[in-house]
C-alpha positions as CSV (number, residue, x, y, z in Angstrom):
1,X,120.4,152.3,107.6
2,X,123.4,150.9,106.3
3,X,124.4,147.7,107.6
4,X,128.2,146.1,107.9
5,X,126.9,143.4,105.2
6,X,126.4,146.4,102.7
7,X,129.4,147.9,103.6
8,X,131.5,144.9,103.1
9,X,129.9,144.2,99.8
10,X,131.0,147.6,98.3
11,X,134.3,146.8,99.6
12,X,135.1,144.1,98.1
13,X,134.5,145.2,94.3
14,X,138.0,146.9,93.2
15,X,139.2,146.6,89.9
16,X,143.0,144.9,90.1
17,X,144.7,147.4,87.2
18,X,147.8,145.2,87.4
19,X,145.4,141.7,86.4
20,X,143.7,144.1,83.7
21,X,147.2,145.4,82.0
22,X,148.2,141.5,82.6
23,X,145.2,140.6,80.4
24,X,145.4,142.9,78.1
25,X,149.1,142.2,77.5
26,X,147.9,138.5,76.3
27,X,145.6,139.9,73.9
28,X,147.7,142.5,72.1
29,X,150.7,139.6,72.3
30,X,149.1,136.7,71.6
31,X,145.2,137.0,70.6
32,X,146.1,139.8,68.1
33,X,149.2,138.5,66.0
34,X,147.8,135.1,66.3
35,X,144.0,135.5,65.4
36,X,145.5,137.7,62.5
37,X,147.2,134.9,60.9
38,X,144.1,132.3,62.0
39,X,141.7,133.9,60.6
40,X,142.9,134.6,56.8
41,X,145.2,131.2,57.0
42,X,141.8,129.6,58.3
43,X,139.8,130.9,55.3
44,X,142.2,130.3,52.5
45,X,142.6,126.8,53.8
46,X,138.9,125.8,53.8
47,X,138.0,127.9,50.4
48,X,141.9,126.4,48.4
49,X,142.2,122.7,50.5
50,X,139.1,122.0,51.0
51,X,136.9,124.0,48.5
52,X,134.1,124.8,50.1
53,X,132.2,127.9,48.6
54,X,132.5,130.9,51.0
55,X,129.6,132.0,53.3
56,X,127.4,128.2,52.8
57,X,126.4,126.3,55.8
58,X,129.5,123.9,54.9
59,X,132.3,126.5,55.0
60,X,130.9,127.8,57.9
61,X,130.4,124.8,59.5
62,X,134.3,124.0,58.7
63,X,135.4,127.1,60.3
64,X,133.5,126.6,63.5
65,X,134.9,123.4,63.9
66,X,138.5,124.2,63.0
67,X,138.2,127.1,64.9
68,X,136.7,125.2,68.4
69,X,138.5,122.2,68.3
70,X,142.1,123.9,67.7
71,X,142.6,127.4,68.0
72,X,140.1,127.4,71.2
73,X,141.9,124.9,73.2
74,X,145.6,126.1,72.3
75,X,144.2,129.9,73.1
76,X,142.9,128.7,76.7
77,X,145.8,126.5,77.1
78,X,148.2,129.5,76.3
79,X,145.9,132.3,78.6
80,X,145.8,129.8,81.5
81,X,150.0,129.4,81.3
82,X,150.8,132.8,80.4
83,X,148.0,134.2,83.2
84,X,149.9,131.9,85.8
85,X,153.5,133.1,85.3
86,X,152.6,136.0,84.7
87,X,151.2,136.8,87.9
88,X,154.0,135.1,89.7
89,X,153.0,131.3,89.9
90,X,155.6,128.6,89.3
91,X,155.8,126.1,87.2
92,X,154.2,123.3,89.4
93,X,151.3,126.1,90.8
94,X,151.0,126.9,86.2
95,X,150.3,123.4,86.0
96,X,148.0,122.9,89.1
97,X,145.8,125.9,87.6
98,X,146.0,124.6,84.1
99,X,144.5,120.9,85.4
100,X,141.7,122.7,87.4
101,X,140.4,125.9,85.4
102,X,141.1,124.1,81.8
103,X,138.2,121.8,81.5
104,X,135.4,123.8,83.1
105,X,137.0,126.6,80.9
106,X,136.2,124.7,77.5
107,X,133.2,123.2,78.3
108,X,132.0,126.7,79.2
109,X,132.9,128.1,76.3
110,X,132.1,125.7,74.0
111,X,128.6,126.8,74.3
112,X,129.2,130.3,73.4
113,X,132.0,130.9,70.6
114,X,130.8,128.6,68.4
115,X,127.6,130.2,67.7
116,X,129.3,133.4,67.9
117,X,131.6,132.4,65.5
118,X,128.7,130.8,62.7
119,X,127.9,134.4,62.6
120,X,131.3,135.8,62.3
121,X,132.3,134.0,59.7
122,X,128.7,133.9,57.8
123,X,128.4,138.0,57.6
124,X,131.5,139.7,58.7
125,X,134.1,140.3,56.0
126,X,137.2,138.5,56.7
127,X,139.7,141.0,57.3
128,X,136.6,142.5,59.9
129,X,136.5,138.9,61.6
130,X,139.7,139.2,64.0
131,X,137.9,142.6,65.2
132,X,134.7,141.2,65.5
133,X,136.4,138.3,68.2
134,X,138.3,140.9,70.0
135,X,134.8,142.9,70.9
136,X,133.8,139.6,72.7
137,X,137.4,138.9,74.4
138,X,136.7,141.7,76.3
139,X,134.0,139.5,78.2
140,X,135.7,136.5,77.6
141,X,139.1,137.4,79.2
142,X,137.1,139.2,82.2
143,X,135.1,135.3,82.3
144,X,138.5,133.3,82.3
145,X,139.9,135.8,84.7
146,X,136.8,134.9,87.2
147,X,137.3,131.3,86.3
148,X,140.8,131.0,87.4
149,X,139.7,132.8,90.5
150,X,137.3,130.9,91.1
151,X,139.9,128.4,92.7
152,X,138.5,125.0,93.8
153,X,134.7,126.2,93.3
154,X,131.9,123.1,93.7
155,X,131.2,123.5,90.1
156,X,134.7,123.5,88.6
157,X,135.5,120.0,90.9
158,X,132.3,118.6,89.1
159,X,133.6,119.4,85.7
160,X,137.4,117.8,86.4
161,X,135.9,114.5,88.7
162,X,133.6,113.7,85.4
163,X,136.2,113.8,83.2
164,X,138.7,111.7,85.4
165,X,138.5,107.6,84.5
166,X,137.2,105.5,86.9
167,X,140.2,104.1,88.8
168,X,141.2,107.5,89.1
169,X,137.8,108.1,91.0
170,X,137.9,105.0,93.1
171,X,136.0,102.8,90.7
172,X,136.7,99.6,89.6
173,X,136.8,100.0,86.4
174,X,136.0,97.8,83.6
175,X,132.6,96.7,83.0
């Protein structure tokens, strides 16, 4: 027996083709050209500047934090804007979006590209690396696409209220 609970939970899974040609727009405009130049500009710069030898834990380490620290925050901070206009927000809603998925949105991912990433650029060939990312954007833009959905979620609000400074919360601040 089939009950209306069942019902309305195969109801409500549709794929929005408009938000998946959206997406996909940002990664063959952005993600693509972008990671391109990234990735070989990233590898000349660590082996020339700073002369580590390539493949050791040091110019891997390097990458991984070159590669977390800027291009991850300038990637999510582009998605979020793009993502927002994109699918008709203005610039004050863009901005609104940014403050409340951006956060939550690094912190989450902090956990997972970097060790991603130690094993990109440890094993795969660099001219294979930009490929190797785009396999996991797939899940990664479907993940930001469910965080910005999320709206005002419980879990998102603890991730912006514990970054705010204490007057801002209603503390007094100081010690």
């Amino acid at each position: 027996m089939e009950t209306n609970k069942d019902v309305d939970a195969d109801a409500e899974f549709k794929v929005n083709w408009k938000r998946v040609a959206i997406t996909s727009m940002f990664g063959f405009g952005f993600v693509g050209p972008v990671g391109h130049f990234w990735y070989e500009g990233l590898d000349k710069f660590i082996k020339l500047k700073l002369r580590y030898v390539p493949k050791s834990t040091r110019f891997v380490a390097a990458k991984v934090a070159m590669d977390g620290l800027i291009f991850g925050p300038i990637d999510l901070l582009v998605f979020f804007t793009y993502m927002g206009f994109a699918t008709g927000k203005n610039t004050a809603e863009v901005k609104e979006g940014l403050k409340r998925d951006f956060l939550p949105a690094l912190a989450l991912e902090g956990g997972a590209w970097p060790l991603l990433q130690i094993a990109n650029f440890r094993y795969v060939p660099v001219q294979y690396q930009l490929l190797y990312v785009n396999i996991f954007c797939l899940v990664d833009s479907a993940f930001l696409s469910w965080v910005e959905q999320q709206k005002d979620a419980a879990w998102k609000q603890w991730f912006t209220s514990s970054f705010q400074p204490l007057k801002e919360r209603g503390g007094q601040g100081g010690v």
